[in-house]
C-alpha positions in Angstrom: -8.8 10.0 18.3 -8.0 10.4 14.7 -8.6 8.3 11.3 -7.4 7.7 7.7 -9.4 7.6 4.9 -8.7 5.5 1.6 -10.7 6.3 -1.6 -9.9 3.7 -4.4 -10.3 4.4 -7.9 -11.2 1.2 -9.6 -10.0 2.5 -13.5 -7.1 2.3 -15.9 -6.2 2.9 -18.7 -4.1 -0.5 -19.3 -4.8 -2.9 -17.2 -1.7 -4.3 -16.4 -1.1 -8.3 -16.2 0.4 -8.9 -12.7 -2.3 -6.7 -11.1 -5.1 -8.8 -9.1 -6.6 -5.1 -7.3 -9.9 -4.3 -8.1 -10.1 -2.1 -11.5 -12.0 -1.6 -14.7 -11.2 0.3 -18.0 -11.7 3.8 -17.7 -14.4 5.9 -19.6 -15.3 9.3 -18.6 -19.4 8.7 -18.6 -18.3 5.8 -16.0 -16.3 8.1 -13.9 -19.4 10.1 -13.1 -21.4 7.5 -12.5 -19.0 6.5 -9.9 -18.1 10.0 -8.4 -22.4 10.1 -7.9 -21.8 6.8 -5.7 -18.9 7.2 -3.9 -20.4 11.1 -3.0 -23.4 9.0 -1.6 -21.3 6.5 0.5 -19.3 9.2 2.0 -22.4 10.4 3.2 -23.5 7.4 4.6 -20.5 6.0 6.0 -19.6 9.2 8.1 -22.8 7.8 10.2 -20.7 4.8 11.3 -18.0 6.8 12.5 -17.8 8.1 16.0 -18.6 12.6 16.3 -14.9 12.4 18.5 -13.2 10.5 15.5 -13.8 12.1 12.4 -10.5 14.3 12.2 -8.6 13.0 9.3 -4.9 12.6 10.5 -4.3 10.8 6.5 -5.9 10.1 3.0 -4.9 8.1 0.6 -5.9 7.9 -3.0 -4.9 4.4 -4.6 -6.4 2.6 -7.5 -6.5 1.7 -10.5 -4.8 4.7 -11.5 -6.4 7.7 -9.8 -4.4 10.2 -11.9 -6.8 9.6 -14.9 -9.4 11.5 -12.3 -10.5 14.7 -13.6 -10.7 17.5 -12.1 -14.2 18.2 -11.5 -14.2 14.4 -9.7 -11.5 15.5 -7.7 -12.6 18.9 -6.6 -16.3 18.1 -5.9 -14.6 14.9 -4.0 -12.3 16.8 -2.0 -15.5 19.6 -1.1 -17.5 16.7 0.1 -14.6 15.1 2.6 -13.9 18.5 3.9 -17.8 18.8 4.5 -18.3 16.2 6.6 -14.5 15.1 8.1 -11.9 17.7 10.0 -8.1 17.5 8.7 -5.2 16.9 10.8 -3.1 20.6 10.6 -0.4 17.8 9.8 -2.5 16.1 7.6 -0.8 13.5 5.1 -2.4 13.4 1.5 -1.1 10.7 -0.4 -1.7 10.4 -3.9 -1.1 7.5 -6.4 0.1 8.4 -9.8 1.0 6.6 -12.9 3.8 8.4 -14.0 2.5 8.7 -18.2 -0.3 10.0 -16.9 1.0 13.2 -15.6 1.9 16.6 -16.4 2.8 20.0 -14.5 -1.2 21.0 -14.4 -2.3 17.8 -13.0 0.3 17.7 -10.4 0.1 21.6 -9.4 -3.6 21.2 -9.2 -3.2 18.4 -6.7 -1.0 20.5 -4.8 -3.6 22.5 -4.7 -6.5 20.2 -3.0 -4.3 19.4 -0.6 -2.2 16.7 -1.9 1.3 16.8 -0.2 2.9 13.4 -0.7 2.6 12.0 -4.6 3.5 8.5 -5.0 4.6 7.8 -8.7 4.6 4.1 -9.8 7.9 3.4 -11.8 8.7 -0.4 -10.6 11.1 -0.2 -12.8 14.0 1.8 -15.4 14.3 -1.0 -17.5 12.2 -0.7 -20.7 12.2 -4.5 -21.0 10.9 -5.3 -18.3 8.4 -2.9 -17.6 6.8 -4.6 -21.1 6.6 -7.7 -19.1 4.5 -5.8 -16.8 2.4 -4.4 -19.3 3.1 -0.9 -17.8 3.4 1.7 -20.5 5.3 4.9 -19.3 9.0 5.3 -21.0 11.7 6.2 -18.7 11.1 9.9 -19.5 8.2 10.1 -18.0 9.5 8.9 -14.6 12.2 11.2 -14.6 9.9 14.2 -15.5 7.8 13.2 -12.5 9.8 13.5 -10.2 11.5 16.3 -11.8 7.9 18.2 -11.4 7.5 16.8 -8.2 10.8 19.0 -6.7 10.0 21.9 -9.0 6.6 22.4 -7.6 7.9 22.1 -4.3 6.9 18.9 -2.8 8.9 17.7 0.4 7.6 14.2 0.7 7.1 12.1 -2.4 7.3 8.2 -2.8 8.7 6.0 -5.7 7.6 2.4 -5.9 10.1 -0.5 -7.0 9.5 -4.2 -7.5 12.5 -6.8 -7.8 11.7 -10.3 -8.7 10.7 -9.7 -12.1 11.1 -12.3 -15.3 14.2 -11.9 -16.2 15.6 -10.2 -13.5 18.9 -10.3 -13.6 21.2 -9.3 -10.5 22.6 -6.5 -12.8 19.5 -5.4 -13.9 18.0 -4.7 -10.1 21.5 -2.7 -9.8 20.9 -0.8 -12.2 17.1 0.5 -11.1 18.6 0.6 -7.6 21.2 3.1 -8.6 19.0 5.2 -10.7 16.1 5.2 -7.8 18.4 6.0 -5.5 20.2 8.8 -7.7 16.9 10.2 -7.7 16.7 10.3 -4.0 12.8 10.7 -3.1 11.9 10.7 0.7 10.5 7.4 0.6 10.9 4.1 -2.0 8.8 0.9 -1.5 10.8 -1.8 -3.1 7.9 -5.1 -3.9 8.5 -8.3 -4.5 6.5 -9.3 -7.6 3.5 -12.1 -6.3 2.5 -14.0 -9.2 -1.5 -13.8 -8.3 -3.9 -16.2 -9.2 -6.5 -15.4 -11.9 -3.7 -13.2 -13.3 -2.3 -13.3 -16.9 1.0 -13.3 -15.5 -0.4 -16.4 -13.7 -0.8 -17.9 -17.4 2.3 -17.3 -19.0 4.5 -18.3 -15.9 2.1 -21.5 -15.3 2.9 -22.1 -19.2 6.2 -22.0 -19.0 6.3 -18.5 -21.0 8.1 -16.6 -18.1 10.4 -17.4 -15.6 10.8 -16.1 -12.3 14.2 -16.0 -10.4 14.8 -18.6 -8.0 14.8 -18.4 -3.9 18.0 -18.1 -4.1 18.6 -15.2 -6.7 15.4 -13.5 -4.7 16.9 -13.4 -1.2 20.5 -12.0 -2.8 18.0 -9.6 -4.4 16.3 -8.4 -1.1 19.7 -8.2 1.1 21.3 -6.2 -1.8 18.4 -3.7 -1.7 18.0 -3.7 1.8 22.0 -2.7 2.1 21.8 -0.1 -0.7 19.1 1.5 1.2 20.7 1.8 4.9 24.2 2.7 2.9 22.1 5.5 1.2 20.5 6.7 4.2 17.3 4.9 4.0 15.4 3.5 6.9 13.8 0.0 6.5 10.2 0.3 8.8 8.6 -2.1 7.4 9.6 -5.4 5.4 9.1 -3.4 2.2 9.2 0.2 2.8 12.2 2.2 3.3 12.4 6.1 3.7 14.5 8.8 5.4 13.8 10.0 8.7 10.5 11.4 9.2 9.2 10.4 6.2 7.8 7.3 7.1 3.9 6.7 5.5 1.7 7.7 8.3 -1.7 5.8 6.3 0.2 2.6 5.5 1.4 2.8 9.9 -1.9 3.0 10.4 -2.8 -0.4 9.0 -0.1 -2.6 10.0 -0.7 -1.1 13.5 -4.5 -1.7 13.2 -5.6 1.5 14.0 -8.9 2.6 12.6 -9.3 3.4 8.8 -12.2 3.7 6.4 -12.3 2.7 3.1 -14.6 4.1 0.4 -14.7 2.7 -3.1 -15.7 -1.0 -4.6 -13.1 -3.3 -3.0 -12.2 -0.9 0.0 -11.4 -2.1 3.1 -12.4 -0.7 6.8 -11.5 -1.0 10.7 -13.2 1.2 12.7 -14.0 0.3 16.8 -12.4 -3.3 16.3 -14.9 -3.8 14.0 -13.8 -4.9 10.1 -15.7 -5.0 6.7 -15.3 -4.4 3.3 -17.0 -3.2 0.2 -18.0 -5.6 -2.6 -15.3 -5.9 -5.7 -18.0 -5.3 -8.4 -18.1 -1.5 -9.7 -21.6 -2.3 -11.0 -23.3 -3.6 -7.8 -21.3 -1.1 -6.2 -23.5 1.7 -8.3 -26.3 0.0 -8.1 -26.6 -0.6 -3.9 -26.0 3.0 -3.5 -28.1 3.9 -6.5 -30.8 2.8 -3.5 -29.2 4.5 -0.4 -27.6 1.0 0.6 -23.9 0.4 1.7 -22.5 -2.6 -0.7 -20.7 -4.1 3.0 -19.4 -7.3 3.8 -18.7 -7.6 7.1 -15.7 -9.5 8.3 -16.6 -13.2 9.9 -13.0 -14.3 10.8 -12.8 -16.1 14.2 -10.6 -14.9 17.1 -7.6 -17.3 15.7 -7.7 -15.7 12.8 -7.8 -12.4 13.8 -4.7 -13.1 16.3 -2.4 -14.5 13.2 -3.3 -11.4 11.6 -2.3 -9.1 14.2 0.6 -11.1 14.1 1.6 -11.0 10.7 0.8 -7.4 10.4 3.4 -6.8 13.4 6.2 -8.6 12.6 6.3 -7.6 8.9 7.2 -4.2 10.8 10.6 -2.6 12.0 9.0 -1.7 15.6 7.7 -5.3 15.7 3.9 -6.4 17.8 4.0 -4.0 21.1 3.5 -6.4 24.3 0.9 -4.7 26.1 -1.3 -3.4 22.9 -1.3 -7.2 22.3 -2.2 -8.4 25.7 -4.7 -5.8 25.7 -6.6 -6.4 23.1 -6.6 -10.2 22.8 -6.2 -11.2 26.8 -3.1 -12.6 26.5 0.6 -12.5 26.0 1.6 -12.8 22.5 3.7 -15.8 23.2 1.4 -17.6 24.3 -0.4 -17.1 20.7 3.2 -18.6 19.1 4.6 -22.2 18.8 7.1 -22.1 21.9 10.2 -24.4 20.6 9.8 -22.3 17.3 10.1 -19.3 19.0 12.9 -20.3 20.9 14.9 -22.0 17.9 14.2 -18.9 15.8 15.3 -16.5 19.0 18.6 -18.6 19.1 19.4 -18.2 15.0 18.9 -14.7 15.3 15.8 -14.1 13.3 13.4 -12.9 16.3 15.0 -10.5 18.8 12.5 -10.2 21.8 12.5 -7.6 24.6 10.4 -6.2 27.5 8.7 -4.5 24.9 8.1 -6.1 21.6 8.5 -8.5 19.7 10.2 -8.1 16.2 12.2 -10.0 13.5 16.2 -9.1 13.4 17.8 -7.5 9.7 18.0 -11.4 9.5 14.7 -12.3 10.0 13.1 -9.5 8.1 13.8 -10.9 4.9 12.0 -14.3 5.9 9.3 -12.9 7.1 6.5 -14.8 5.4 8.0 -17.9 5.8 9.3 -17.2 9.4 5.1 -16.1 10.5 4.3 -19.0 8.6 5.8 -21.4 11.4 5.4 -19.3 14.1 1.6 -18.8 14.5 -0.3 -21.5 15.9 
């Protein structure tokens, strides 16, 4: 058996206003501090993962905006995973990276810890509306990255898109599509924007200051993309994740199939043996728990129901769809039996669900609706 590790770096540079994941303002003195802590989870959490399972078949470095990390956090980071985990020989490295924030010697040293699948965070090509995000690369710098990207010799890199933004036109999200897409990286995640709560961009839309597009305007959105995609060779696997073939993102499989991941960092997330917890989302505490040789866990409480809706959820935002026997397997049951019957019928009959010996899985249809058709579904 295999896992995936996550590492989060909680800092930033600009904390941008849409973003509810955990992160703090980065300072260098901080960045040690926390490279001393997360050192001393690792060490501790390897402890709670089986001898057999510690082969590392994926890692993924998200934040925050891990390529502010130095390179001494990096290096003695990477020396300390390679210490106490084995790697995959077809190990994926994914790597988050804010695409002002990069240069050839960052990305070449990377490449050179192991890093073989970049992910550069452009959202968008329109200056405008990367403002309203608070993001503050120009579209040079997301041209240059993945201009280094192929010159260093990278097969397998990831762009991430969101559509849905204030002001949005239907032109506009032409426009980005046909510049991504010129581009032509391995694999593009294309987000809806969530307006969060506790968010500034909570604030200004609750106040009337920005608008969203409507329903309307948002599904036309996702069915243009969605075509684009699959005219320019682009595999949808999962509601918002296209890529070519073979480049599908083996970590972010690994979730929505609930195979076993750790997570180290404040805010992380973990499933290992069936069993899930998380870390507290306070950098501070975080420090300070570990200061003391103590793992800042919460351990997941969530009834059987709830852990059935999300196995559901997690399926059916997925191209593949829930698997039958995994299901039955792991909860006892069939999965229809876990599902509203008449919904699941009606929805069968518009052509949202299409159901086979197999799995279960939403149509092209269905795909789209997927939050709204899980919603109804689930008991």
């Amino acid at each position: 058996m295999s896992l995936s590790l996550y590492i989060h770096f909680p800092f930033c540079a600009n904390l941008c206003g849409y973003c509810d994941f955990y992160k703090t303002t980065y300072h260098t003195e901080q960045e040690q501090i926390y490279l001393d802590a997360l050192r001393t989870e690792l060490r501790l959490a390897v402890n709670d993962v089986p001898v057999e399972s510690r082969v590392l078949d994926s890692i993924y470095i998200g934040g925050g905006t891990p390529s502010l990390a130095s390179f001494h956090f990096l290096r003695d980071l990477i020396d300390d995973i390679n210490n106490y985990f084995r790697l995959a020989r077809d190990l994926e490295f994914s790597f988050e990276i804010n695409p002002e924030s990069l240069d050839s010697v960052k990305l070449e040293y990377l490449k050179k810890i192991g890093v073989n699948r970049p992910i550069f965070g452009i959202q968008s090509f329109n200056l405008r509306l990367l403002k309203t995000l608070d993001r503050k690369h120009k579209l040079e710098d997301s041209f240059r990255a993945v201009y280094l990207a192929r010159a260093l010799g990278f097969a397998n890199f990831g762009v991430d898109m969101i559509f849905g933004l204030p002001r949005q036109s239907a032109k506009l999200l032409s426009d980005d599509l046909n510049q991504v897409i010129a581009l032509e990286p391995p694999h593009i995640s294309y987000y809806q924007l969530t307006v969060e709560k506790g968010t500034p961009l909570e604030k200004k839309v609750t106040a009337g200051k920005l608008r969203l597009p409507d329903n309307d305007l948002l599904a036309a959105m996702y069915r243009g993309i969605s075509e684009e995609m699959k005219k320019h060779g682009y595999f949808r696997y999962e509601v918002s994740s296209f890529a070519r073939p073979g480049f599908e993102c083996r970590h972010n499989l690994r979730y929505w199939e609930e195979g076993d991941f750790l997570g180290l960092g404040p805010s992380a997330h973990s499933f290992i043996g069936n069993r899930r917890f998380a870390n507290l989302s306070d950098l501070s505490v975080y420090i300070q728990k570990l200061s003391k040789g103590v793992r800042p866990l919460i351990f997941d409480t969530d009834s059987i129901d709830s852990r059935i809706s999300e196995a559901i959820m997690l399926g059916l935002r997925t191209a593949r769809g829930i698997e039958r026997e995994h299901f039955a397997r792991r909860f006892g049951m069939p999965v229809e039996k876990a599902l509203r019957e008449e919904t699941l019928r009606a929805l069968i009959d518009a052509g949202f669900i299409a159901p086979d010996s197999s799995h279960i899985r939403l149509t092209d249809s269905g795909l789209p609706l997927a939050d709204e058709i899980i919603r109804r579904l689930v008991k």
